[in-house]
C-alpha positions, 0 to 999 in steps of 0.5 A: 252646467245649469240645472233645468229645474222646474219648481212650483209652490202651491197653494199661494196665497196658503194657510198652515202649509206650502207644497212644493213640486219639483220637475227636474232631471237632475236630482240633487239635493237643494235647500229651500229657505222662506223669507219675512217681509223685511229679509229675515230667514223664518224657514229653512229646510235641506230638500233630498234630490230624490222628492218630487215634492216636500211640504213645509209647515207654516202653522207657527208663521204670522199672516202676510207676505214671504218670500221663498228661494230654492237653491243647490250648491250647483248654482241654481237658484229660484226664487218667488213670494208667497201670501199666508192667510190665516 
């Protein structure tokens, strides 16, 4: 079955961290992974199924735009961009 995980990433365009929410009923665990804007995995980080939000820090990663996928072994997946200003 297909989780139903709402997932929000905020603030965007953000600075020096990004928070994200989780909304789901299913509570497993997940992997969140930021992406440069040429493909390249910057950030990654195993996410606990019980968080009902996790912050990452971005203080070490240049301005400009990334993109973000959140997945679980259960064949869910997000995925969306984020701008980081500095």
């Amino acid at each position: 079955t297909i989780q139903k995980i709402s997932i929000s990433l905020y603030p965007n365009p953000a600075k020096d961290f990004i928070l994200i929410n989780f909304n789901s009923t299913e509570r497993k665990n997940l992997t969140f992974m930021l992406f440069n804007s040429i493909g390249q995995k910057v950030t990654i980080e195993k996410i606990k199924g019980n968080e009902t939000n996790h912050k990452i820090n971005t203080k070490a990663l240049s301005e400009g735009i990334y993109f973000w996928k959140v997945e679980s072994a259960y064949k869910f997946s997000q995925q969306g961009k984020v701008v980081l200003l500095k």
